[in-house]
C-alpha positions as CSV (number, residue, x, y, z in Angstrom):
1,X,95.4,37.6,67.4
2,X,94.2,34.1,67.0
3,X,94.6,30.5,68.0
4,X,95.3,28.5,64.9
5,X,94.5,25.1,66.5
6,X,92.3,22.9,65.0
7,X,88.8,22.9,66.2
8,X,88.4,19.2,66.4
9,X,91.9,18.7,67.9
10,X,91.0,21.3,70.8
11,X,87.4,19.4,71.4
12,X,89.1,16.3,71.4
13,X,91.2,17.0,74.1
14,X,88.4,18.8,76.2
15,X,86.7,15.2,76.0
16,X,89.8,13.5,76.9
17,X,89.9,15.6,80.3
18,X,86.3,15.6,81.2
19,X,84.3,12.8,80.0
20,X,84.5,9.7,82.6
21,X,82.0,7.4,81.2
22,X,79.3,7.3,78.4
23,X,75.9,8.0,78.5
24,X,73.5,10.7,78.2
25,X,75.0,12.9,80.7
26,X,78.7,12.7,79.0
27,X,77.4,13.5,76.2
28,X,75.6,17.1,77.9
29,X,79.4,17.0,79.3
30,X,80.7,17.0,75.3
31,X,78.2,19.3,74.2
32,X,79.4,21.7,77.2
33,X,83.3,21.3,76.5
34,X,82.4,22.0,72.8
35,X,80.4,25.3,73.8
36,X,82.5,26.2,76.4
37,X,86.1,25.9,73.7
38,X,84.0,27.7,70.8
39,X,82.3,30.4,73.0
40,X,84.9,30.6,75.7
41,X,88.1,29.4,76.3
42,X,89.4,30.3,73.2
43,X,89.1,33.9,73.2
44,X,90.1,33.9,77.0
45,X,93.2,32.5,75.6
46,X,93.6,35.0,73.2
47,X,92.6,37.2,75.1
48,X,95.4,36.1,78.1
49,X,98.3,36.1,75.1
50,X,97.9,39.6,73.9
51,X,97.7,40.8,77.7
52,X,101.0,39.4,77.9
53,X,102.4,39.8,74.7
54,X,101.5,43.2,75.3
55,X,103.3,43.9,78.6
56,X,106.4,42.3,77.5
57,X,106.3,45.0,74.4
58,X,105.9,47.4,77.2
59,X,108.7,46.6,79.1
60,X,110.9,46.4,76.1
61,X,110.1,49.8,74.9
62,X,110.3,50.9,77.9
63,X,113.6,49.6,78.2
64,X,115.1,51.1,75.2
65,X,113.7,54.4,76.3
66,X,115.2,54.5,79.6
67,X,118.5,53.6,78.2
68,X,118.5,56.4,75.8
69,X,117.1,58.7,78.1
70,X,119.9,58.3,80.6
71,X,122.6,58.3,77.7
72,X,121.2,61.7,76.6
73,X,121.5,63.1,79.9
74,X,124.5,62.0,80.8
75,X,125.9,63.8,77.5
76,X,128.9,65.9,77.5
77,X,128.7,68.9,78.8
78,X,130.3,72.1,77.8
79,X,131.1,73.2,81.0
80,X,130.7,77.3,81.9
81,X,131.3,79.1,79.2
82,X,130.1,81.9,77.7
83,X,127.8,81.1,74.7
84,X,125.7,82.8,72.1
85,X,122.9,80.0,71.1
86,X,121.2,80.2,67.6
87,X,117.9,78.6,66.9
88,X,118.0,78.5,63.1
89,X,115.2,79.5,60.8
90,X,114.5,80.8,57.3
91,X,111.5,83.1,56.7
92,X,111.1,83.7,60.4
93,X,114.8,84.5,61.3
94,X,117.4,82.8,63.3
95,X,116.6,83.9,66.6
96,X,120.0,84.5,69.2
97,X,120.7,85.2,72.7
98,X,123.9,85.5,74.3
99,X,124.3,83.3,77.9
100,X,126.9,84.1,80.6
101,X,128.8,81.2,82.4
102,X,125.8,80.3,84.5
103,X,123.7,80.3,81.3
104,X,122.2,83.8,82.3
105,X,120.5,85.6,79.6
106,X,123.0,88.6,78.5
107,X,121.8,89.7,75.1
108,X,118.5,88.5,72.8
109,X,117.9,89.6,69.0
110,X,117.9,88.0,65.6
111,X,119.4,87.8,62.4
112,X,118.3,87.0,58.7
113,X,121.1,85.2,56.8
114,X,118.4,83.3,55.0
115,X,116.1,83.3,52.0
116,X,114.0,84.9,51.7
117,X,115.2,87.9,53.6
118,X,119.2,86.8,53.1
119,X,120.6,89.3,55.1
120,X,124.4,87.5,55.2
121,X,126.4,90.5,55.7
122,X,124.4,92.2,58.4
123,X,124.2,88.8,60.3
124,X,128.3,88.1,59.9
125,X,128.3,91.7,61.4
126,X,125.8,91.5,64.3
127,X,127.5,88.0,65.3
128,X,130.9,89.0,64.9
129,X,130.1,92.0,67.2
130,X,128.4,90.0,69.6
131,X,131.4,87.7,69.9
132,X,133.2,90.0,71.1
133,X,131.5,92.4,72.9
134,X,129.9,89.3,75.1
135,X,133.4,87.6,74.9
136,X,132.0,84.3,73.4
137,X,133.9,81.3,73.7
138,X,131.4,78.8,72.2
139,X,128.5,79.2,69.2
140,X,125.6,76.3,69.8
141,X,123.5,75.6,67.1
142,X,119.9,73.5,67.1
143,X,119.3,70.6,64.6
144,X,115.7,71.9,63.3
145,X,115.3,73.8,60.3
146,X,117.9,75.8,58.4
147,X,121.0,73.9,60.9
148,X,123.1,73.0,58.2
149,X,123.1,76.2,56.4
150,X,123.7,78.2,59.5
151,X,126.2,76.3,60.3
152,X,127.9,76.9,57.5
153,X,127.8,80.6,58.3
154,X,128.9,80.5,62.0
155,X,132.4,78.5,60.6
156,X,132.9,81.3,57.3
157,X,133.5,84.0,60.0
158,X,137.2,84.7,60.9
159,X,136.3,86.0,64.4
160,X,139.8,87.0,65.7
161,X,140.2,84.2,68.2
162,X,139.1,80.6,68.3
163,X,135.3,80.1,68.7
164,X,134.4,76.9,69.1
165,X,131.4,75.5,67.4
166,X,128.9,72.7,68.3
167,X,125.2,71.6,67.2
168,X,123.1,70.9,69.9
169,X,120.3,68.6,69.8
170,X,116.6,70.7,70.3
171,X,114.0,67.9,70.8
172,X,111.6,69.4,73.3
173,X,112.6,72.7,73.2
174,X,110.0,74.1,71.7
175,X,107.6,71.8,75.2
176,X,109.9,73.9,77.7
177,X,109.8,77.2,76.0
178,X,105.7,76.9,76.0
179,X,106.1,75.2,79.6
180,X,105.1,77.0,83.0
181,X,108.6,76.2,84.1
182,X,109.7,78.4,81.3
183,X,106.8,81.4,81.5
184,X,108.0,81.5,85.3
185,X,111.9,81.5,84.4
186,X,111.7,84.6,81.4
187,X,107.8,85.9,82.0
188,X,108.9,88.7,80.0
189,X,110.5,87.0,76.6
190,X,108.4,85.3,73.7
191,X,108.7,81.3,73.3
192,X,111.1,82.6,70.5
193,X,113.7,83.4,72.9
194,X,113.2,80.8,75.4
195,X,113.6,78.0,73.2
196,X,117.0,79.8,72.2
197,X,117.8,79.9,75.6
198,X,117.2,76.4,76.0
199,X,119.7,75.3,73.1
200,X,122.4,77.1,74.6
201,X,121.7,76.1,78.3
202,X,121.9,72.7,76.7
203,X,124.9,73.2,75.6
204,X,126.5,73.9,78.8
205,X,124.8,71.2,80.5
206,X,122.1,69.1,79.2
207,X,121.2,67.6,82.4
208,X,120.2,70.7,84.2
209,X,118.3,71.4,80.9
210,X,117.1,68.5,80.4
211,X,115.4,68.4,83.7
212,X,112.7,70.9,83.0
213,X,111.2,69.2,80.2
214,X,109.1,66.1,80.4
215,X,110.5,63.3,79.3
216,X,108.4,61.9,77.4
217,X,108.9,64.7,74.9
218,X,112.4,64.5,74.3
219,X,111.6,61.9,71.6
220,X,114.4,59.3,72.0
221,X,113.3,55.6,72.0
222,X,110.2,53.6,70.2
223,X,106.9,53.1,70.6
224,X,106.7,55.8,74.0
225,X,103.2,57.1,72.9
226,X,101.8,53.5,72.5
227,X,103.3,51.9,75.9
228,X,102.0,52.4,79.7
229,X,102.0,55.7,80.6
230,X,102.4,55.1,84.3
231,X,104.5,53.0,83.8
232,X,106.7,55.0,81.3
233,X,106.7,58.3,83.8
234,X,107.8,55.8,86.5
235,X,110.7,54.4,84.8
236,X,111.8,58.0,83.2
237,X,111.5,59.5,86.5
238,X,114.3,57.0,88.1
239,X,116.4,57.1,85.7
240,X,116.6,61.2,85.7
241,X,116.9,61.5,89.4
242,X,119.6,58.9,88.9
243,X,121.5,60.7,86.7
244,X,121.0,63.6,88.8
245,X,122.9,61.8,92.1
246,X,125.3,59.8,89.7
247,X,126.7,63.3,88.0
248,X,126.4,65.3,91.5
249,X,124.4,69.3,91.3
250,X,126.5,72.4,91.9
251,X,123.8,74.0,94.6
252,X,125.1,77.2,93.6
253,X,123.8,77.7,90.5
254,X,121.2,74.6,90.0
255,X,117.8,75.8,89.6
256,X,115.1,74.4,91.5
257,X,113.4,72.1,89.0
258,X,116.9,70.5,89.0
259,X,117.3,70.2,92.9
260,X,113.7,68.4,92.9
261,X,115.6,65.1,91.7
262,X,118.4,65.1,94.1
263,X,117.6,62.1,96.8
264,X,115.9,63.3,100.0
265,X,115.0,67.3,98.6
266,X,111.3,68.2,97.6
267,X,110.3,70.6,95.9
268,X,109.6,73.2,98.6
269,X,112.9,72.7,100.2
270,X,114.6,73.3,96.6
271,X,112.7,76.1,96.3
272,X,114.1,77.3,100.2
273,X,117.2,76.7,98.9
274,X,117.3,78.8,95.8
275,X,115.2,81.4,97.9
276,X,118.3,81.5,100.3
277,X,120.8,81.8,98.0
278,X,119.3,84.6,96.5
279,X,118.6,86.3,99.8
280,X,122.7,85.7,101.2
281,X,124.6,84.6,98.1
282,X,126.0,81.6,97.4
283,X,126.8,79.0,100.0
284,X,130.1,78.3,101.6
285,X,130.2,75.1,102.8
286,X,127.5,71.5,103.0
287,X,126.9,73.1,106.5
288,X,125.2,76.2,105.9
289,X,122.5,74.0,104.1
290,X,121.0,72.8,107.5
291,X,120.0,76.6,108.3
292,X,117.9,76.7,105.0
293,X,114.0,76.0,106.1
294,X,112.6,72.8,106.1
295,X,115.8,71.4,105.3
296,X,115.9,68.8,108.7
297,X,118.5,65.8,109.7
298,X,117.4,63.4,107.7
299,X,116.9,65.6,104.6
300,X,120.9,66.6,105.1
301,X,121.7,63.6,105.5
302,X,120.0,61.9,102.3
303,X,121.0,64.9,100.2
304,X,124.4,66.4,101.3
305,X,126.9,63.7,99.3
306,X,124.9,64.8,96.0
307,X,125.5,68.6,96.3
308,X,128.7,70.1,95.5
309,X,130.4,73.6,96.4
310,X,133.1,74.3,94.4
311,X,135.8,76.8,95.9
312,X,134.8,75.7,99.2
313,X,137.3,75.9,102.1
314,X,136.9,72.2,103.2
315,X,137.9,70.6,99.6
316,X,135.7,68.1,100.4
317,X,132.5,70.0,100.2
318,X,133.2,69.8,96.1
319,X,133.1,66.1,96.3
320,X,131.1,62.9,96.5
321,X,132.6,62.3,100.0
322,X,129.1,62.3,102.8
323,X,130.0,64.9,105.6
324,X,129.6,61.6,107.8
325,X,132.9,60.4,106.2
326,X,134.7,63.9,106.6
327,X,136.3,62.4,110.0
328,X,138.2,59.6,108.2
329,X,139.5,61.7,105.7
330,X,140.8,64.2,108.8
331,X,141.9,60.7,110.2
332,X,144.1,60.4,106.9
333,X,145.1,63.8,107.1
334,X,146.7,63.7,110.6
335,X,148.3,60.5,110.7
336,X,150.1,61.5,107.7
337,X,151.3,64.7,108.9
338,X,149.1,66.9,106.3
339,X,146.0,68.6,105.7
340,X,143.6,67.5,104.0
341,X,144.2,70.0,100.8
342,X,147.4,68.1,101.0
343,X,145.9,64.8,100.5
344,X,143.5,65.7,97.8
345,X,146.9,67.2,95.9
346,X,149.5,64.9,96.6
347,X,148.8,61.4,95.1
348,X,152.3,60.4,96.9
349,X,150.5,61.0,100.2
350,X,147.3,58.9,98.9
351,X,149.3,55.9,98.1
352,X,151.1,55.6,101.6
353,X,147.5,54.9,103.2
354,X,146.8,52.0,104.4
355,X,142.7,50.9,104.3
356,X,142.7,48.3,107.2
357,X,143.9,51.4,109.4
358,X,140.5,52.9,108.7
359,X,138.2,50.5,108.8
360,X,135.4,50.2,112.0
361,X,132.0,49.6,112.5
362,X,130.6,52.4,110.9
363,X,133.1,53.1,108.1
364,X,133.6,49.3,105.3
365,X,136.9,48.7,103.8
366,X,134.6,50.0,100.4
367,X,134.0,53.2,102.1
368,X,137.4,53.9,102.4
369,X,138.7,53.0,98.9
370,X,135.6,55.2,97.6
371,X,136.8,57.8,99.8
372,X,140.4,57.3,98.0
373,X,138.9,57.3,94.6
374,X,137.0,60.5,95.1
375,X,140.1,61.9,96.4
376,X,142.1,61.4,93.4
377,X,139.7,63.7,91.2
378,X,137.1,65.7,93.7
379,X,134.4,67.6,92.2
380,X,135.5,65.7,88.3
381,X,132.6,65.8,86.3
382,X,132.5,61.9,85.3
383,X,130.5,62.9,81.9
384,X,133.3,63.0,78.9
385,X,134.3,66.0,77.6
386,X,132.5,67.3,74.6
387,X,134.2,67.2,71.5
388,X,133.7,69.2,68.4
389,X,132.2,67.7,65.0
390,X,132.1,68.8,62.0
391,X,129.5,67.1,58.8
392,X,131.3,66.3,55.1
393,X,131.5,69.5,52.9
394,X,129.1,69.3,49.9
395,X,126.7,67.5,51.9
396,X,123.2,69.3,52.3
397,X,120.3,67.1,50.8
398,X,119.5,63.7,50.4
399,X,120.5,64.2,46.3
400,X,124.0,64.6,47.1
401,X,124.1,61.4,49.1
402,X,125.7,58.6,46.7
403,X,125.8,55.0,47.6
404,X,129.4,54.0,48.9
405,X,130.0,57.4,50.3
406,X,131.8,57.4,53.6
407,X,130.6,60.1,55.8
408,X,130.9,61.3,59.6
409,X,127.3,61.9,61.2
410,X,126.0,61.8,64.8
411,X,123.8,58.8,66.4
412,X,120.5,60.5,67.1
413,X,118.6,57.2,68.6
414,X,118.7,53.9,69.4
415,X,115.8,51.4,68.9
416,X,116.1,47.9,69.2
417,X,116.5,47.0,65.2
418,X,119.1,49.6,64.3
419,X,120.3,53.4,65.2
420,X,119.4,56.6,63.5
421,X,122.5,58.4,62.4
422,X,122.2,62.1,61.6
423,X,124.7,62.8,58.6
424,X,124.0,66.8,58.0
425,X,120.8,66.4,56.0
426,X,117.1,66.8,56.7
427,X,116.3,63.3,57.4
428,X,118.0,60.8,59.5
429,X,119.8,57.7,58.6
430,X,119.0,54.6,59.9
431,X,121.7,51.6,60.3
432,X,120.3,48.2,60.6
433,X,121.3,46.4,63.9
434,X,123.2,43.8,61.5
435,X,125.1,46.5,59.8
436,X,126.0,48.2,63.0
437,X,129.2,46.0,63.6
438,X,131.4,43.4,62.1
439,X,130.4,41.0,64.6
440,X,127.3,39.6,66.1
441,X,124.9,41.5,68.4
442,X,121.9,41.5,69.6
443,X,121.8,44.9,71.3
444,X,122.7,47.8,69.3
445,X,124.2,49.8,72.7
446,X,126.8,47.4,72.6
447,X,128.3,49.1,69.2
448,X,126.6,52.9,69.5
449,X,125.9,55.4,72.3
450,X,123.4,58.4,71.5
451,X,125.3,61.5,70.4
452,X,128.1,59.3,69.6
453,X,130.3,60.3,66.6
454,X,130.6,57.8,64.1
455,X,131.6,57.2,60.4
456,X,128.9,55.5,57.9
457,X,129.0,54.0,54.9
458,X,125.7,55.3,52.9
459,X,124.0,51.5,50.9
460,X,120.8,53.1,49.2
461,X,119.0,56.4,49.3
462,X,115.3,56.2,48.7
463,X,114.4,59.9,48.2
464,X,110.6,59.2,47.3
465,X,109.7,57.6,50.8
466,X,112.7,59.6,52.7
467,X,114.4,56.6,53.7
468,X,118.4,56.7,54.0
469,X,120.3,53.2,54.7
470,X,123.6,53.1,56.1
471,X,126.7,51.0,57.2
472,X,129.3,50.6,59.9
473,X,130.5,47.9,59.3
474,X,134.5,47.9,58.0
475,X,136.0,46.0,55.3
476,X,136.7,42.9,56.5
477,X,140.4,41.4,56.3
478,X,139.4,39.5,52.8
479,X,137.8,42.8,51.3
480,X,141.0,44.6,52.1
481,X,143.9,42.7,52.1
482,X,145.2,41.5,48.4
483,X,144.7,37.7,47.8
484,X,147.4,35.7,49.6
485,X,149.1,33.4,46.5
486,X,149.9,29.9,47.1
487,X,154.0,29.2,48.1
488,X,155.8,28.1,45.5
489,X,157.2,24.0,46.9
490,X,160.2,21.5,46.5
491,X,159.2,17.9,45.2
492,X,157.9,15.7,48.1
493,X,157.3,18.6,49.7
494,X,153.9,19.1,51.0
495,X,152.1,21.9,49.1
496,X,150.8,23.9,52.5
497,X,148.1,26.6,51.1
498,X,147.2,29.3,53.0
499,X,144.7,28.8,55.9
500,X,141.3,30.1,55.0
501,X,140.3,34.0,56.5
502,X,136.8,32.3,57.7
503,X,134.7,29.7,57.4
504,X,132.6,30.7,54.7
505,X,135.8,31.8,52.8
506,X,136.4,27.5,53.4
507,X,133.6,26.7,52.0
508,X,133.7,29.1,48.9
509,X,137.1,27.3,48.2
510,X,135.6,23.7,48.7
511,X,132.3,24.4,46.3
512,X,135.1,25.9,43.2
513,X,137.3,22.6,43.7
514,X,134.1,20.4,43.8
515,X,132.8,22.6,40.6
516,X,135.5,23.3,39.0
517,X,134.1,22.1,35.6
């Protein structure tokens, strides 16, 4: 970085400041601005910019980060199911395991469909057996190496039922299957099989996955290696644990690295917990949680709205209602002649309450229309549901991408000059920020979420340097529309032409009438 300021500009203006008179001690005084600018001040200004400069880089990147981080986590989950998880590969095999509801390991092994060994009708076999000897209800697939063409095995098998298919994005598995948190999880399995674990625990829900890895790994966002790292771990580590509170932790089947982040529990009191619920099964209600050790008042009370227990006696203990508030809901209950099942199933009963009747000094008239909301959908998992995607057929390298080709693909990340679209090939897409949207923006998470499908329009494929660009934008109302003709018009009567679509359509027509010749 440098000052481009002229030298006898800048000494001109150090004279004007500090010379007060003439003589031979002003001009020691000019000789000692001149030094002082030349030597100095000028490099502390540099210096002072890039500092800044440099922080305000930071905190941008940073930004972007963060906001992709929490999108990613916040991804749809599957939801329990039983899934057999594929981590594709071609000389070393795709490697499979089969995961129960809770995304316990049922089966591991692998299969060959690929070159070189191209084993496709033993692997059709061995996963059609699998299907339904495990009872599969979903196939989850990772994005590396060989994903498109195992893909397009898992759909060419007519398993006798509907199987649902899904790719599943593996950045950092292979960090968590090297991790300790992994080695301590499956001591006795290769990285091999923990990293196909990890794909399909994904798939049932990223966020508990997602957890175990560091963040900084995941590789969403710009710039993360160049920024502060202290400052990066901080601003990963908020957002995590709030996506942790925000989505709400079933506490009886969250693993410890997963409890760590819910407000008010450390990590030796998630470890009590999972050591309890080991010891006497799952937990029955928010109030067996104060017997587990270390577990105190103040711990309970911090944590208790954030864990859920589905098929609970008290409904309410698979909500986001606090066990302080359980006595207004019992209020509701009773003074409308119900229970309190009642009220979380009958919507007629919900509307009949009024909030000023349960509003004091320790319960706001928010507090009670929160308590309302949460009653219409307790224990509703406010992440959409996951839907299934499917790339274009014929569509496996960058050679058979054409220019003007419309194509579905998924948004993989989002960077502050465009978002990288996956489209079914090797390497990613990237849409400009201006062709992200027919309008004007100067955020591109105001038109695209990560993992978000969309439909692209491909503008140039530079197969030499790997580069693919691509389009959202939709034909505007000119492009598609046929040109409007002029009204045909009675003498004296005014000849009214059609308004223009936009102003630079306006101008278009007033440059041909001007030119016309």
């Amino acid at each position: 970085m440098d000052i481009g300021i002229d030298k006898e500009t800048a000494n001109g203006e150090m004279k004007r400041l500090f010379l007060k008179s003439s003589g031979p001690v002003a001009q020691q005084v000019a000789l000692a601005a001149e030094d002082s600018y030349n030597r100095l001040l000028k490099g502390s200004i540099e210096t002072e910019f890039r500092t800044s400069s440099k922080l305000k880089a930071d905190e941008e990147a940073i930004r972007v980060f963060s906001e992709n981080l929490r999108q990613l986590l916040l991804a749809s989950p599957l939801g329990q199911k039983r899934v057999l998880a594929l981590d594709p590969g071609f000389r070393t095999g795709c490697k499979l395991v089969c995961l129960d509801e809770q995304g316990n390991l049922l089966y591991n092994s692998v299969i060959y469909p690929h070159p070189p060994q191209q084993d496709h009708f033993g692997s059709v076999a061995t996963l059609k057996e699998l299907v339904a000897k495990y009872d599969i209800e979903a196939i989850g697939y990772g994005n590396g190496t060989a994903s498109k063409e195992t893909e397009q095995l898992v759909r060419g098998i007519d398993f006798g039922k509907p199987v649902s298919v899904f790719m599943v994005n593996e950045s950092g598995a292979s960090i968590y299957s090297a991790s300790e948190v992994a080695r301590e999880e499956f001591p006795e399995y290769d990285v091999t099989v923990r990293g196909a674990i990890s794909i399909g625990r994904r798939l049932l829900d990223p966020l508990s996955e997602l957890v175990k890895i560091d963040a900084k790994s995941i590789g969403v966002g710009q710039y993360q290696h160049d920024v502060n790292q202290n400052k990066l771990k901080e601003s990963l580590d908020q957002v995590v644990e709030s996506c942790v509170n925000f989505v709400g932790v079933d506490v009886n089947t969250a693993s410890k690295h997963l409890l760590t982040y819910v407000s008010g529990l450390s990590s030796s009191v998630a470890k009590n917990i999972v050591e309890y619920r080991n010891k006497n099964g799952g937990f029955k209600s928010r109030e067996e949680l104060k017997k587990v050790a270390l577990l105190g008042p103040k711990a309970f009370e911090q944590c208790a709205g954030f864990l859920r227990i589905p098929n609970a006696s008290n409904p309410l203990d698979n909500s986001a209602v606090h066990p302080e508030s359980y006595h207004v809901v019992e209020a509701m209950a009773a003074k409308s002649n119900s229970s309190v099942g009642d009220l979380v199933k009958q919507p007629e009963i919900r509307k009949k309450i009024n909030v000023k009747d349960y509003i004091s000094e320790s319960t706001g008239a928010l507090t009670v229309e929160d308590i309302l909301k949460e009653l219409e959908k307790p224990g509703r998992d406010p992440r959409s549901p996951i839907e299934e995607f499917r790339f274009a057929e014929g569509v496996g390298t960058m050679e058979d991408l054409k220019p003007g080709m419309k194509i579905p693909g998924i948004v993989t990340n989002i960077t502050n000059f465009g978002a990288f679209v996956n489209v079914g090939v090797k390497q990613d897409g990237l849409v400009h920020i201006s062709h992200l949207s027919n309008r004007y923006i100067s955020d591109p998470n105001e038109a695209v979420k990560l993992n978000q499908h969309v439909m692209v329009t491909v503008l140039e494929v530079d197969a030499p340097r790997k580069r693919i660009s691509l389009s959202m934008k939709e034909a505007t109302q000119a492009e598609t529309k046929s040109p409007r003709t002029e009204k045909s018009f009675k003498p004296g009567q005014k000849n009214t032409k059609p308004e223009p679509v936009n102003p630079f359509q306006a101008k278009l027509m007033e440059l041909k009438k001007k030119f016309k010749d």
